[in-house]
C-alpha positions in Angstrom: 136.9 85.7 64.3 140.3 87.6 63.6 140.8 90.4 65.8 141.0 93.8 64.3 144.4 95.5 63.1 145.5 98.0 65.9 144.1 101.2 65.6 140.4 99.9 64.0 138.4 100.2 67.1 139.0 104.2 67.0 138.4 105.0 63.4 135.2 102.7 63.8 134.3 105.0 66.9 135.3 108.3 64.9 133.4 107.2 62.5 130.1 106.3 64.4 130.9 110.0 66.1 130.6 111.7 63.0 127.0 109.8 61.7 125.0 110.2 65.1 126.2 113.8 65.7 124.1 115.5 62.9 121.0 113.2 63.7 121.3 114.2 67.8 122.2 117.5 67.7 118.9 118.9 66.4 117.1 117.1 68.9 118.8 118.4 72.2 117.1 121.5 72.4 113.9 119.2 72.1 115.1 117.0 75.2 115.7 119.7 77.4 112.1 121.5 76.8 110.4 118.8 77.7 112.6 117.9 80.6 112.1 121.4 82.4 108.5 121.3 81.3 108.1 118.7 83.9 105.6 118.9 86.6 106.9 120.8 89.0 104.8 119.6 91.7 106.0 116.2 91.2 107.7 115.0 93.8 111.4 113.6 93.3 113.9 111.0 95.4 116.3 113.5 97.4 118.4 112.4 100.4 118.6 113.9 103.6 121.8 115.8 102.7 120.1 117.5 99.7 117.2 118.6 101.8 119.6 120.5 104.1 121.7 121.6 101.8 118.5 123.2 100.2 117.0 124.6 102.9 120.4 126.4 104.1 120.0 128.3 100.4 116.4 129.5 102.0 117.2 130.8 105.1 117.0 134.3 105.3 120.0 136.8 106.7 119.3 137.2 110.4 119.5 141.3 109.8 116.3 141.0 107.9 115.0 139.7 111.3 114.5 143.5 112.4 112.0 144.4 109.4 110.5 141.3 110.1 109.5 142.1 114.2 108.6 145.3 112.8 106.4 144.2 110.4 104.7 142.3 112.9 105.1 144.5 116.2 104.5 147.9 114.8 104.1 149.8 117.6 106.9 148.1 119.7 109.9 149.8 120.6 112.9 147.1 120.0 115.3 146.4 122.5 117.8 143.6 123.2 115.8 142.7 126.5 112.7 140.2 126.2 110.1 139.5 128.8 108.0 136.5 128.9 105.7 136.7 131.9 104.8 133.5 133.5 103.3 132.7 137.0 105.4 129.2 137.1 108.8 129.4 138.6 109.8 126.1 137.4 110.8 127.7 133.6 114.7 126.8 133.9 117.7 128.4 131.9 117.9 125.6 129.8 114.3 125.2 128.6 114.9 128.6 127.0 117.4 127.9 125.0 116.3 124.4 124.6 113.2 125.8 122.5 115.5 127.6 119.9 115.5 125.7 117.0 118.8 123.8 115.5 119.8 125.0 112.6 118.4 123.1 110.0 114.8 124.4 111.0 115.7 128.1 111.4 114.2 131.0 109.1 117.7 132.8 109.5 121.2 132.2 108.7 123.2 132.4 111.7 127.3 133.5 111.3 129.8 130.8 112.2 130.3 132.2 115.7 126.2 131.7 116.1 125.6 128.6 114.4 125.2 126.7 117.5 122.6 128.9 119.5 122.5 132.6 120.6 124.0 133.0 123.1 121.7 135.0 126.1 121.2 135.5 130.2 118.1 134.1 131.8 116.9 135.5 135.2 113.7 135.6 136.9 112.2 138.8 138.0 112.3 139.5 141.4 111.2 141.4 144.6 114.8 143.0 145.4 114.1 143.2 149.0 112.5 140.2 149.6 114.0 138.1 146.2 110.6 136.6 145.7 109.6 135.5 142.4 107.1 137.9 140.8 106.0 135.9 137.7 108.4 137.2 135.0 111.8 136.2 132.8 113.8 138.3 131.4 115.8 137.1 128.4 119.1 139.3 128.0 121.1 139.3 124.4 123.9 140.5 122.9 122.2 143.1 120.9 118.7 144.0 119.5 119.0 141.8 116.0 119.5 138.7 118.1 116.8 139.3 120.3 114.5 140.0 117.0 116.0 136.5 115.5 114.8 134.8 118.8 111.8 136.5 118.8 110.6 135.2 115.5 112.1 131.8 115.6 110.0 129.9 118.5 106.5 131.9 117.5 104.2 129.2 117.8 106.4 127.2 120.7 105.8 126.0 123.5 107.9 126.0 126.8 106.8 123.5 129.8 103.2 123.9 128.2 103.4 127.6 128.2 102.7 129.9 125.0 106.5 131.4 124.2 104.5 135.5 124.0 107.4 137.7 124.4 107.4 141.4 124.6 110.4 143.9 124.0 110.9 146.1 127.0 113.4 148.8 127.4 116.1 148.7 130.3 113.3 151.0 132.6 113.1 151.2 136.5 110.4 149.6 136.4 112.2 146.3 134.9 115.5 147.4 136.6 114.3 147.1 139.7 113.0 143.2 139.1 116.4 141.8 137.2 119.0 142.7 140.0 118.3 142.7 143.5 121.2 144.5 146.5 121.0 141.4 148.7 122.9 139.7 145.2 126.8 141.1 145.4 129.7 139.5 143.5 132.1 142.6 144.4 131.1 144.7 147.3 131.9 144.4 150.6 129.3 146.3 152.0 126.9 144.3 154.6 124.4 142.5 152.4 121.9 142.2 155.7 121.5 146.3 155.9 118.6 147.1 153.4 116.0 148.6 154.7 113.5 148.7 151.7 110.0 146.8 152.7 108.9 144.1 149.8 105.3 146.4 149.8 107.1 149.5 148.8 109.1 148.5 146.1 106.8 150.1 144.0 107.1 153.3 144.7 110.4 153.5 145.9 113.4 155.1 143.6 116.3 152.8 142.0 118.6 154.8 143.5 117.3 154.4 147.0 117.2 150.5 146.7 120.4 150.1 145.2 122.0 152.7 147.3 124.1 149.8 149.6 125.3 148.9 146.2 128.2 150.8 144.6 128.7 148.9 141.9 125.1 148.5 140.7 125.1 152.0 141.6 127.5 153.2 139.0 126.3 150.7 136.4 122.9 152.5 137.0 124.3 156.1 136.2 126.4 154.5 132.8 122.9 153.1 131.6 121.6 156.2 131.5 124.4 158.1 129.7 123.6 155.4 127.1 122.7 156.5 123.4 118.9 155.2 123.0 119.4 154.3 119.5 121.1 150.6 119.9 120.4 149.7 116.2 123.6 150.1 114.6 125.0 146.8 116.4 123.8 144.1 114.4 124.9 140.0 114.1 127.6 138.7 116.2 128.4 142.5 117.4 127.9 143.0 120.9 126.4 145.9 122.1 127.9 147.8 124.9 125.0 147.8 127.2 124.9 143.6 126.7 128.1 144.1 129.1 126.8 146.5 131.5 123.1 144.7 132.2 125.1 141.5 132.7 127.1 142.7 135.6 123.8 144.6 136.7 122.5 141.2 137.0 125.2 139.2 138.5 125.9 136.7 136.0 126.9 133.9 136.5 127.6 134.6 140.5 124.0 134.7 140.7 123.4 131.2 139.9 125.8 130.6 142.9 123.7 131.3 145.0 120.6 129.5 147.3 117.5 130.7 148.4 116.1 128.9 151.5 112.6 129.5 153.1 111.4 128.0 156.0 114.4 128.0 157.6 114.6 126.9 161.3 113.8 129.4 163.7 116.6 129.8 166.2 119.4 128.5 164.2 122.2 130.9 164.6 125.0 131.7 161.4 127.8 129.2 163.5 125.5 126.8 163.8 124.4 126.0 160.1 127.7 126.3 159.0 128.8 123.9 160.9 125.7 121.7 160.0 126.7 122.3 156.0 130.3 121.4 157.0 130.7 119.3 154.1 129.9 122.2 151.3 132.1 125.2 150.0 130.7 128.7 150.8 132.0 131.6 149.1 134.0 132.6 152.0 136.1 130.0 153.2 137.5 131.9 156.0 134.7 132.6 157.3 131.3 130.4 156.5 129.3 132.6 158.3 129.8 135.8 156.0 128.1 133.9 153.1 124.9 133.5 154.8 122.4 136.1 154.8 118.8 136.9 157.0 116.3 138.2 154.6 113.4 137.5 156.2 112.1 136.4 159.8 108.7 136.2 161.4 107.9 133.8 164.3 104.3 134.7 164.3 103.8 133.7 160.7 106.3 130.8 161.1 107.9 132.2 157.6 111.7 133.0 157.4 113.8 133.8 154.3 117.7 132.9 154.2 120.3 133.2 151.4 123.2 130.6 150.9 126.1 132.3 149.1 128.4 129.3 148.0 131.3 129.0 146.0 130.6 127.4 142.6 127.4 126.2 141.2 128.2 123.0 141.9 127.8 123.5 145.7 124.5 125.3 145.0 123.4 122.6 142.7 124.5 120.0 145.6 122.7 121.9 148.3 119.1 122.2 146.5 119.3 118.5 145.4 120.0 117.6 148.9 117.6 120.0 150.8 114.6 121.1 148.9 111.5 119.7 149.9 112.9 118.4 153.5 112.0 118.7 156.8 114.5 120.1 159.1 115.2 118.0 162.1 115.4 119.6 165.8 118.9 121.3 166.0 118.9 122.8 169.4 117.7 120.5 172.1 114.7 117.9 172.9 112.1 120.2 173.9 112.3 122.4 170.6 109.6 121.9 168.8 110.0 121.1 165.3 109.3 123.0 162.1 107.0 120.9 160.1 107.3 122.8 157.2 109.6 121.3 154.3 112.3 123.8 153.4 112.2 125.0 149.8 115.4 126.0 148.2 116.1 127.3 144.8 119.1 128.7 142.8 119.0 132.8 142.3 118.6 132.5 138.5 
């Protein structure tokens, strides 16, 4: 067969163009009606990367979070502070923000600077005199919205087999009194030993009367209250002032520096255990001796209380994974008789 002169093979195109044109045209309006009269319930082949890509066009701006907890909180008064109560002291730092869903299964769209987690404190509630856990966990954000946004995003979660049922409290006395203690100081100089509130009388005592060894927490006390009530207006990635005050309130991160130790050996002077921890970093190098504090001593009950102030987390860390749960072994001479009780040690958080 002779091949075509140069120049056929587009008039025979242009010319096949111009026959189906007028018999297609009139039935394109035909093909899409029936296309988009498709069942929409039908299920279709999408990849993973379609399904996320959707799902980021449904999430919700986190500012609509707000109308949302009020919707379903009516008569709560909204705060950045959340309280989860909880007898078990074993809820750690991490399980909290653990249980915050990654992004592709949030309700909200997070900003750039969010997208990875909210960023919050997590301490326990505590005795201040005696630092004893009293079955709560305070959750401390940035400002009101983010706290609203966490709120709504683990309803229906669970945390170490624990219902996540979180209430909005307001920065009171009440809960003032539980998130900070005196005996935790990352500034003064004042001794930390001196404080003579009872554990009992906590209560009833005032928050100026417990905190009164504490200047610091002392003046962060007086700046709370000079505080405009109305924290709404700071929304998204926009701290709120008071985010900054509560955290130094609360000693973070210097609190997690820190070891509580119960059943600690009776007659065991400050020298002598800080020689025994020889090999660990206190928060006063100088002198070992200043980091380690007497809560708590009764011989007739066989209960003491002792906190460990060290110089990183690390050393902490170290001190708990080394210690907790062991017996001590006699320290002062042969006849001493031994404490059978295990020590129990845990990080301040």
């Amino acid at each position: 067969m002779d091949k075509l002169p140069p120049g056929a093979y587009n008039r025979l195109l242009n010319l096949l163009y111009k026959k189906t044109v007028p018999e297609v045209s009139p039935k394109v309006p035909l093909v899409k009606r029936v296309l988009y009269d498709l069942d929409q319930n039908e299920k279709t082949h999408k990849s993973a990367l379609d399904d996320l890509m959707e799902h980021s066009w449904r999430q919700k701006p986190m500012e609509t979070a707000i109308d949302d907890v009020k919707k379903k909180l009516s008569n709560s008064v909204l705060s950045n502070i959340l309280l989860f109560s909880c007898k078990n002291s074993l809820v750690g730092r991490r399980d909290f923000h653990n249980v915050f869903p990654v992004n592709r299964e949030r309700f909200y769209f997070l900003d750039q600077q969010l997208r990875k987690g909210l960023d919050f404190h997590v301490v326990k509630g505590r005795n201040p005199a005696s630092l004893i856990f009293s079955g709560q966990y305070y959750l401390l954000f940035a400002n009101i919205n983010q706290a609203c946004v966490y709120y709504m995003e683990t309803q229906g979660k669970l945390i170490n087999g624990f219902d996540l049922q979180f209430d909005f409290v307001l920065p009171t006395e009440n809960h003032l009194k539980r998130m900070a203690s005196p005996l935790i100081q990352s500034s003064d100089t004042s001794n930390k030993s001196e404080i003579s509130i009872r554990p009992d009388t906590v209560g009833i005592t005032p928050i100026s009367d417990i905190f009164k060894t504490s200047p610091s927490k002392s003046r962060i006390l007086k700046e709370l209250e000079t505080l405009d009530p109305d924290r709404s207006r700071y929304i998204k990635e926009n701290p709120d002032p008071m985010y900054d005050l509560m955290a130094r309130f609360i000693d973070v991160p210097h609190r997690y520096k820190q070891v509580l130790v119960k059943n600690y050996p009776f007659g065991l002077s400050k020298p002598a255990l800080s020689n025994l921890l020889w090999d660990y970093q206190f928060a006063s190098p100088e002198n070992p001796q200043d980091s380690i504090t007497h809560i708590h001593s009764d011989p007739l009950t066989q209960t003491t209380s002792t906190l460990l102030n060290f110089k990183d987390e690390t050393n902490a860390k170290r001190f708990v994974r080394n210690h907790h749960g062991r017996r001590w072994e006699k320290m002062l001479d042969r006849n001493d008789k031994p404490l059978y009780e295990p020590i129990i040690c845990e990080i301040l958080d």
